[in-house]
MOPAC internal coordinates of N, CA, C and O (Angstrom, degrees):
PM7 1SCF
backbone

  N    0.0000 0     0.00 0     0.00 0    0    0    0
  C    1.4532 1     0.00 0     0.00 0    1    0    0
  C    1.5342 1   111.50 1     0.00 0    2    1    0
  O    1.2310 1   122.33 1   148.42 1    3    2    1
  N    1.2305 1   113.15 1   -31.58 1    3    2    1
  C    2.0286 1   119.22 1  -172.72 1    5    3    2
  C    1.4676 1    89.71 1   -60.77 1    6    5    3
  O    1.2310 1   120.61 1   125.46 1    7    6    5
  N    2.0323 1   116.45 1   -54.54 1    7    6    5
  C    1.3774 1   123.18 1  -164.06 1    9    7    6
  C    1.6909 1   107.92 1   -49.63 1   10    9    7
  O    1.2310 1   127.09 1   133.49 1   11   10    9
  N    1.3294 1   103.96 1   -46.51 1   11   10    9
  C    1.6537 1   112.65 1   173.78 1   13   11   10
  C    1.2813 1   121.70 1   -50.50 1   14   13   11
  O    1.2310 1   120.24 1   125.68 1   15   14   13
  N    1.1925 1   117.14 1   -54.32 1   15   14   13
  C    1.4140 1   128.95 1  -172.62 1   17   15   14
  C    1.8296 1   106.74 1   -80.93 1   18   17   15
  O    1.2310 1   125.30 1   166.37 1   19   18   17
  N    1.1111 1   107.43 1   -13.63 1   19   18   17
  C    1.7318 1   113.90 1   170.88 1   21   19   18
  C    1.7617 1   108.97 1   -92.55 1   22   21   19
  O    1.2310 1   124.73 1   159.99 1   23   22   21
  N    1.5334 1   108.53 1   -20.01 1   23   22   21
  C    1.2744 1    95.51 1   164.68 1   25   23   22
  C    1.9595 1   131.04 1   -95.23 1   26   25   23
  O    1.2310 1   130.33 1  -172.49 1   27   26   25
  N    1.7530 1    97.68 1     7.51 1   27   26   25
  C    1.2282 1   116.13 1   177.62 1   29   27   26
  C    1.8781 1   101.69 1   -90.11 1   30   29   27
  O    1.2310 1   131.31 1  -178.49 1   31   30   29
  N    1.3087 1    95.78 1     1.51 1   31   30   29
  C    1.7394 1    87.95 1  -159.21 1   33   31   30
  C    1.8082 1   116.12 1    55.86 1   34   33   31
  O    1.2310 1   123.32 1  -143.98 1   35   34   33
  N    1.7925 1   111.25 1    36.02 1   35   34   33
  C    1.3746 1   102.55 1   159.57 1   37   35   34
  C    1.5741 1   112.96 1   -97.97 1   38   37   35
  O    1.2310 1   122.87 1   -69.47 1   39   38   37
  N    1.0263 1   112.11 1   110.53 1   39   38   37
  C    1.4791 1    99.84 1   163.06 1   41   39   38
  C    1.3984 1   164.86 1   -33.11 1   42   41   39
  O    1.2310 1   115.65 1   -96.51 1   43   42   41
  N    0.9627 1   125.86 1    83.49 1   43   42   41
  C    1.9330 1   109.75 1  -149.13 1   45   43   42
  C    1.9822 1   100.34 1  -119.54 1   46   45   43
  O    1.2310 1   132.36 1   -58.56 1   47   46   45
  N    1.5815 1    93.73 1   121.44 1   47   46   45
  C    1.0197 1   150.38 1  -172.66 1   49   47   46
  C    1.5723 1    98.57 1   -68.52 1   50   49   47
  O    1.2310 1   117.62 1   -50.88 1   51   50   49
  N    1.5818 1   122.14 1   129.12 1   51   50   49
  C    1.1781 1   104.63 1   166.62 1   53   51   50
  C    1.6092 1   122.13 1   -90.52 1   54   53   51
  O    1.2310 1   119.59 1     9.10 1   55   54   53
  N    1.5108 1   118.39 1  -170.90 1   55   54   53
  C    1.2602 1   140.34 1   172.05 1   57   55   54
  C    1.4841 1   110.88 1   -34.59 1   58   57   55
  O    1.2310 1   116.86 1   -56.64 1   59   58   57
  N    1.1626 1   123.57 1   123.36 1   59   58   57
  C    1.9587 1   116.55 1  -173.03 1   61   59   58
  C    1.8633 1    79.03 1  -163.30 1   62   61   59
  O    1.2310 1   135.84 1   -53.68 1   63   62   61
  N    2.1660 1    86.95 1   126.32 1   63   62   61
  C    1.2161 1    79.85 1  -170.20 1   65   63   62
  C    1.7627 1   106.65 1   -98.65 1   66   65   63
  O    1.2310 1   119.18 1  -152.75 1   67   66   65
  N    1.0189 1   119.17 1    27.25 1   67   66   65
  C    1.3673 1   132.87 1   149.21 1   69   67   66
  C    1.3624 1   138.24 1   -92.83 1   70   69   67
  O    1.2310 1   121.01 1  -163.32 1   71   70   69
  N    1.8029 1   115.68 1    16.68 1   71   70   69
  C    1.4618 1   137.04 1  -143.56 1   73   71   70
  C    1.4358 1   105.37 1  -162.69 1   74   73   71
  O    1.2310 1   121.81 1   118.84 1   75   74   73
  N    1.6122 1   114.15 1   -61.16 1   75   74   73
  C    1.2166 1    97.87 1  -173.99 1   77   75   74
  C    1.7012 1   121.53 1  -103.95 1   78   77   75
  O    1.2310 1   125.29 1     3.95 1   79   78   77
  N    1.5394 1   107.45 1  -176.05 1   79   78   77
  C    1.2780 1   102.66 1  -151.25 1   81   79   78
  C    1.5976 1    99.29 1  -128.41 1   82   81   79
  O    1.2310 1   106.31 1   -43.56 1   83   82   81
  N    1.1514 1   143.05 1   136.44 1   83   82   81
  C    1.5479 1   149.46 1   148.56 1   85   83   82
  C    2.0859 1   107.39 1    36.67 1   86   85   83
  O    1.2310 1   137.87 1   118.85 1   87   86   85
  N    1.3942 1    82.97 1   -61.15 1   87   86   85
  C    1.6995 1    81.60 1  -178.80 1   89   87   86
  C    1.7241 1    99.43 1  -125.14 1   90   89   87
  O    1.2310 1   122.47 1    18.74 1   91   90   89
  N    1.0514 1   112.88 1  -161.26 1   91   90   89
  C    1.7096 1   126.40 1  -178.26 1   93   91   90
  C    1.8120 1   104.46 1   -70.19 1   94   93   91
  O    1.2310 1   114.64 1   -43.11 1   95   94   93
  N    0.4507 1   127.75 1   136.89 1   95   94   93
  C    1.9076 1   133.52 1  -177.76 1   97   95   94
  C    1.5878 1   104.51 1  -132.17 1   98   97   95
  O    1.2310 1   124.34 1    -1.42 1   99   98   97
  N    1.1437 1   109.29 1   178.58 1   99   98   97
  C    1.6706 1   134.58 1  -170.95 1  101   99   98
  C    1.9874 1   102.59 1  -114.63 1  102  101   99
  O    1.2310 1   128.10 1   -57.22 1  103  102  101
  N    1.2828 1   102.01 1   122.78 1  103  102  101
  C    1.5370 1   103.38 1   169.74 1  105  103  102
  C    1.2460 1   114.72 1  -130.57 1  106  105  103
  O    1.2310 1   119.10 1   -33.53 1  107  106  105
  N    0.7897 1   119.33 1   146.47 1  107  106  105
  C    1.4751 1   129.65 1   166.65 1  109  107  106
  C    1.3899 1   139.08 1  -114.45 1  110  109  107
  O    1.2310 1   120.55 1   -69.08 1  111  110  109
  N    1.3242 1   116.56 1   110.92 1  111  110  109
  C    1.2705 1   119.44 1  -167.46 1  113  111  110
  C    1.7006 1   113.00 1  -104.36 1  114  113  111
  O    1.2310 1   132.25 1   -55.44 1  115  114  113
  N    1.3749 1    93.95 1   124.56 1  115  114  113
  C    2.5290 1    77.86 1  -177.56 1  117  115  114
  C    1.5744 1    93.79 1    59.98 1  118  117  115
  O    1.2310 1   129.16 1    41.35 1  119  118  117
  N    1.2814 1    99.95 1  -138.65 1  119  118  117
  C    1.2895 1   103.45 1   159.16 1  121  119  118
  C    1.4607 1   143.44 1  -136.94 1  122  121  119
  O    1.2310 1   133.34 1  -133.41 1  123  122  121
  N    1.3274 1    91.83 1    46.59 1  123  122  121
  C    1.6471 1   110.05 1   154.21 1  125  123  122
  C    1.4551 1   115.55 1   -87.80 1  126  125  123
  O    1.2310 1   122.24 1   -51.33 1  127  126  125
  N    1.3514 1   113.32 1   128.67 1  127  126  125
  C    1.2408 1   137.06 1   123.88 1  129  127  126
  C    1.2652 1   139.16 1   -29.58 1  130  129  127
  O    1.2310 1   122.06 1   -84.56 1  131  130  129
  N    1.7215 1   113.66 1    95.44 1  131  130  129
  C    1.3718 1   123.99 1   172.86 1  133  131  130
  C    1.4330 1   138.07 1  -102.47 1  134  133  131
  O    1.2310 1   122.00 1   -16.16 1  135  134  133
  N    0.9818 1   113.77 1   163.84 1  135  134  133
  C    1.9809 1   118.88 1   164.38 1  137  135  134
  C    1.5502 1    95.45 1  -103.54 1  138  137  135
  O    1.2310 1   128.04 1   -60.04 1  139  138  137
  N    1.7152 1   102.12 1   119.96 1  139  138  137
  C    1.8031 1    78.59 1   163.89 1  141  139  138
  C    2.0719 1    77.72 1  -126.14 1  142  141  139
  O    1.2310 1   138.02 1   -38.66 1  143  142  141
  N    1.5841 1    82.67 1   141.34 1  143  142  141
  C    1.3881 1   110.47 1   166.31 1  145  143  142
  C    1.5247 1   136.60 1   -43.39 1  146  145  143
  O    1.2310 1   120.58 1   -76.96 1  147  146  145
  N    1.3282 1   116.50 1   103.04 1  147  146  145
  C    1.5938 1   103.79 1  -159.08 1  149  147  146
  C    1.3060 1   112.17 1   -97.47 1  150  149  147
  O    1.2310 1   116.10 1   -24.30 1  151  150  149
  N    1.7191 1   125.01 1   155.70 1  151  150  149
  C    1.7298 1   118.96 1  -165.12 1  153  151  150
  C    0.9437 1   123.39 1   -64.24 1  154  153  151
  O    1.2310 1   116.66 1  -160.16 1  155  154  153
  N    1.6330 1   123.96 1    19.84 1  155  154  153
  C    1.3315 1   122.11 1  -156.78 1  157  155  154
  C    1.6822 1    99.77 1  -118.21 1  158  157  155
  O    1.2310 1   137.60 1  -173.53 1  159  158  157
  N    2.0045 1    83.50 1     6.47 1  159  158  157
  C    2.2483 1    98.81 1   177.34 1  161  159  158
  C    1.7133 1    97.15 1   -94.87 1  162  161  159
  O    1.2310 1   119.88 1  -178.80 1  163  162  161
  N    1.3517 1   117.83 1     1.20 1  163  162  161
  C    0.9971 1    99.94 1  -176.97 1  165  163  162
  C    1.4421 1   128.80 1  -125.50 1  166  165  163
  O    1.2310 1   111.30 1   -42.56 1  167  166  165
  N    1.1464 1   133.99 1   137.44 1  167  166  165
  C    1.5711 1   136.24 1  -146.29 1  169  167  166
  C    1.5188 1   107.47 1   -83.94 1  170  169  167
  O    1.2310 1   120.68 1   -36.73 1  171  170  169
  N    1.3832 1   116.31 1   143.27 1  171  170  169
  C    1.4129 1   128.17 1  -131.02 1  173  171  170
  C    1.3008 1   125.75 1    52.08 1  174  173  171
  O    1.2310 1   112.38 1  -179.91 1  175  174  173
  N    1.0826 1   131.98 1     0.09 1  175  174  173
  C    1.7645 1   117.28 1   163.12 1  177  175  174
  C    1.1139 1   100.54 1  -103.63 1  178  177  175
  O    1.2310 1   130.01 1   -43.20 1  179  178  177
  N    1.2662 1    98.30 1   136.80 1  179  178  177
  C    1.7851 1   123.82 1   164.42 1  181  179  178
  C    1.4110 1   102.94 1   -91.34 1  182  181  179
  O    1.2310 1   129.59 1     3.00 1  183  182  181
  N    1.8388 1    99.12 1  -177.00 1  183  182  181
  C    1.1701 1   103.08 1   177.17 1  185  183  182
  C    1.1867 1   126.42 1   -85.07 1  186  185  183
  O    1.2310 1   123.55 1   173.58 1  187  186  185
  N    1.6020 1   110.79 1    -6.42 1  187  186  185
  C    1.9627 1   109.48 1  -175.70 1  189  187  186
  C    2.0215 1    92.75 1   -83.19 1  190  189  187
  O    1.2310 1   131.37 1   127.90 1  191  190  189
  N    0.9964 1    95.66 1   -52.10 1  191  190  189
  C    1.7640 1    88.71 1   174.30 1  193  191  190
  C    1.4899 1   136.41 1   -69.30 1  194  193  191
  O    1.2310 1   122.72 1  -177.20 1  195  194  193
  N    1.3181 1   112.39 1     2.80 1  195  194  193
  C    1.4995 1   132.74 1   140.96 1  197  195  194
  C    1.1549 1   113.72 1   -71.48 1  198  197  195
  O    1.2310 1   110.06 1   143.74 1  199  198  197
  N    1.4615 1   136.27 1   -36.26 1  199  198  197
  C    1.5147 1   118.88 1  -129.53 1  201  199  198
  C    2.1107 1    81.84 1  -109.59 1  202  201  199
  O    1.2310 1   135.15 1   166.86 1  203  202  201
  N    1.5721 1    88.29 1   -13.14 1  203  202  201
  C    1.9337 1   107.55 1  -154.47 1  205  203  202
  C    1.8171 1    96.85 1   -81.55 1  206  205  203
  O    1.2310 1   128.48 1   129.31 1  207  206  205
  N    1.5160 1   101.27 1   -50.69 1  207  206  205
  C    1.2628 1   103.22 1   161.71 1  209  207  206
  C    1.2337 1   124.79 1   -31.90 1  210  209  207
  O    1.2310 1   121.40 1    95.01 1  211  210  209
  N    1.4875 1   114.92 1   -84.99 1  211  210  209
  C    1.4261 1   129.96 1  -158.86 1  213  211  210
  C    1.3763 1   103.93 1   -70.89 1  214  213  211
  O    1.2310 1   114.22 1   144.23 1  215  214  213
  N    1.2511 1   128.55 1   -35.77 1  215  214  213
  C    1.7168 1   136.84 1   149.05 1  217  215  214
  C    1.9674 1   107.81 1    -5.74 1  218  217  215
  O    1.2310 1   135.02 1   116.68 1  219  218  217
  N    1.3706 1    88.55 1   -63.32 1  219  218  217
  C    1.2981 1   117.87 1  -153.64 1  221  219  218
  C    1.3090 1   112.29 1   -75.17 1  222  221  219
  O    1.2310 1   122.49 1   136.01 1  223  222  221
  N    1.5645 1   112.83 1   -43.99 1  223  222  221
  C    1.6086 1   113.20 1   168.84 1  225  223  222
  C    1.3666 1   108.42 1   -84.60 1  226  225  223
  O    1.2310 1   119.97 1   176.11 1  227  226  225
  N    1.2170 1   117.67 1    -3.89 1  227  226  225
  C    1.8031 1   103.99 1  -171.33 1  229  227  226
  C    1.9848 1    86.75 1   -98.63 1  230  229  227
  O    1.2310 1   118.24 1   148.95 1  231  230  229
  N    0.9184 1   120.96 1   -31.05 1  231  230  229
  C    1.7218 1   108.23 1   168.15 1  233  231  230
  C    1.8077 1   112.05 1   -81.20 1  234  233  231
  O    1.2310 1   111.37 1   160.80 1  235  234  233
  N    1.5156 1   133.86 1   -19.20 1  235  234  233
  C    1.0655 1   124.21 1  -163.36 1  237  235  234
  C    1.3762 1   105.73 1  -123.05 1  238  237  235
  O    1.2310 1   121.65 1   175.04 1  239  238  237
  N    1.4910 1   114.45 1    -4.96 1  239  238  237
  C    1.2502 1   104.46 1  -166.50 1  241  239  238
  C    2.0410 1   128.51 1    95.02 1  242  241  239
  O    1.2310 1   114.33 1   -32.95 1  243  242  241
  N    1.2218 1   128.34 1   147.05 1  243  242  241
  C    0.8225 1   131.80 1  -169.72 1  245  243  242
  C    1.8681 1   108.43 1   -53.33 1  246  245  243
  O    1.2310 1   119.32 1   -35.49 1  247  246  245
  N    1.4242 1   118.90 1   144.51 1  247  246  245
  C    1.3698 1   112.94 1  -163.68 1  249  247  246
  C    1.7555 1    93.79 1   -72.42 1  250  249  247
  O    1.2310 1   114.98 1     9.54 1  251  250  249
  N    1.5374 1   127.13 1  -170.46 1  251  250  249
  C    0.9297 1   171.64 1   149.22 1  253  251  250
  C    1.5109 1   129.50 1   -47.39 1  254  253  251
  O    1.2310 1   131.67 1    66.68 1  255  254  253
  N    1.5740 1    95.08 1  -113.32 1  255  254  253
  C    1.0289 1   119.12 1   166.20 1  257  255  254
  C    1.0384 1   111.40 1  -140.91 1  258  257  255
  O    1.2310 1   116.27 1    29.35 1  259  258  257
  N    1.8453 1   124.69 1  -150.65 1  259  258  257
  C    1.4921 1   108.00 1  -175.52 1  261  259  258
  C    1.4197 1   117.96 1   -85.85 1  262  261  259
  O    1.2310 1   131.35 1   154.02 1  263  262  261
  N    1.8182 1    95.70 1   -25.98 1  263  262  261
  C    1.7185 1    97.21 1   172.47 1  265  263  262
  C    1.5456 1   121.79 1   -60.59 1  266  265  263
  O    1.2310 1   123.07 1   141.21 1  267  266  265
  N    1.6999 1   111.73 1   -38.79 1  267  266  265
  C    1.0596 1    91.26 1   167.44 1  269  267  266
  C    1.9769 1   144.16 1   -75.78 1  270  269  267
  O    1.2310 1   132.12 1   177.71 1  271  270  269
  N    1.7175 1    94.19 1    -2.29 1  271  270  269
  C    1.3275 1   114.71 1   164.20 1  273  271  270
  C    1.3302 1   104.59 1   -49.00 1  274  273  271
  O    1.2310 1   118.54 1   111.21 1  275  274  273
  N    1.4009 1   120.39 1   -68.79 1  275  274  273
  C    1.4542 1   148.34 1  -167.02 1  277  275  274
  C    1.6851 1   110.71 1   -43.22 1  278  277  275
  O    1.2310 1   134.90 1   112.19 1  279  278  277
  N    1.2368 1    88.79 1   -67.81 1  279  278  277
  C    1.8169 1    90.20 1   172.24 1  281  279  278
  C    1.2115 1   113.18 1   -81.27 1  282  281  279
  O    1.2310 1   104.44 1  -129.64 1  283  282  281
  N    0.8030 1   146.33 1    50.36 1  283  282  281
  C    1.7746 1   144.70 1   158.23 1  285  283  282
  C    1.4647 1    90.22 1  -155.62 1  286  285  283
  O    1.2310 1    94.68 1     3.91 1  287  286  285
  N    1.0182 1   161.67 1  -176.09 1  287  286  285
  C    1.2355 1   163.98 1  -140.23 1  289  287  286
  C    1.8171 1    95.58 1    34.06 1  290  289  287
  O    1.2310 1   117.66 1   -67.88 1  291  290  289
  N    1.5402 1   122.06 1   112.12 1  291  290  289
  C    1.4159 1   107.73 1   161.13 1  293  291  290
  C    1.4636 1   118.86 1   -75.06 1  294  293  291
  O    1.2310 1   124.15 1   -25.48 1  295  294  293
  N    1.4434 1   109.64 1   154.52 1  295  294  293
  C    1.8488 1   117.49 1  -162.39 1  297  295  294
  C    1.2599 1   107.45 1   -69.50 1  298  297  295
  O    1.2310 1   119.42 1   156.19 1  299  298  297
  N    1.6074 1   118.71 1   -23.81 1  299  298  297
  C    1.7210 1   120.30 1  -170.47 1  301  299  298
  C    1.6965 1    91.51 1   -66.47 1  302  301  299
  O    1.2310 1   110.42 1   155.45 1  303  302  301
  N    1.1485 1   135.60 1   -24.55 1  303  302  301
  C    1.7366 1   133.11 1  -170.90 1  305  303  302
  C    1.7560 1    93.69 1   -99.60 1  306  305  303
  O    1.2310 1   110.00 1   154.40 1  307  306  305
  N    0.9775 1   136.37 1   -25.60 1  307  306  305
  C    1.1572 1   131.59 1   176.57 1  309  307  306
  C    1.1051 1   132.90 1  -118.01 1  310  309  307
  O    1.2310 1   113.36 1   -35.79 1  311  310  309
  N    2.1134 1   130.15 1   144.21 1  311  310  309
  C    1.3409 1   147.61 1  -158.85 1  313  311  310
  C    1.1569 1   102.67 1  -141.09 1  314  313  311
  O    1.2310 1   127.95 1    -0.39 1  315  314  313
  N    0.8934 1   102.29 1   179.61 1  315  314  313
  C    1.9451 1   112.89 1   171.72 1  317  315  314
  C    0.9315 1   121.39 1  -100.32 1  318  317  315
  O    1.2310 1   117.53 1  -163.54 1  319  318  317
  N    1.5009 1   122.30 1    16.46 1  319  318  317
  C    1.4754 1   130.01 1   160.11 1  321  319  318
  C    1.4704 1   110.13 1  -108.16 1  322  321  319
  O    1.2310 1   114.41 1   164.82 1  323  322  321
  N    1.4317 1   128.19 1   -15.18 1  323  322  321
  C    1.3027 1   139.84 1   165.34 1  325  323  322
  C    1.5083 1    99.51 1   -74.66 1  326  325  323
  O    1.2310 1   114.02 1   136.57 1  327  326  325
  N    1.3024 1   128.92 1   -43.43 1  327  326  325
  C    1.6003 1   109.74 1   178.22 1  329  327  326
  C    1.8545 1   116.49 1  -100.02 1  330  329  327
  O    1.2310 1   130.35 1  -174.04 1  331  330  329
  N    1.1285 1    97.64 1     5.96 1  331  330  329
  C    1.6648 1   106.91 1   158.98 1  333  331  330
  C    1.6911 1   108.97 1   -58.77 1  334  333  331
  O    1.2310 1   120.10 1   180.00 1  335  334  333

């Protein structure tokens, strides 16, 4: 699908965990039209720790740093292969 959307000239944006969302979403930048990549492209995240993430910044706001990743994300959704 990236190959597809690279032969439309749409752009797709990777994984930003201040950006993306559970699955693949639509962004818009200016006014281009994007794919930005959702955590659910990336191995070890499931879908409750995708959905827990973006949960989390869309009620708290964009993260921090990593500590503040750390403390707001609850530990039952998170391992050390989820923050690998």
């Amino acid at each position: 699908f990236i190959q597809e959307a690279k032969l439309f000239a749409i752009p797709v944006l990777p994984v930003c965990v201040n950006k993306s969302e559970a699955n693949f979403s639509l962004e818009i930048i200016g006014d281009i039209k994007c794919i930005r990549i959702g955590f659910r492209a990336i191995k070890n995240i499931g879908e409750n720790v995708a959905i827990a993430i973006a949960n989390e910044r869309k009620a708290n706001g964009v993260f921090k740093n990593l500590n503040d990743f750390l403390a707001r994300i609850d530990s039952e959704n998170i391992n050390k292969k989820v923050i690998e």
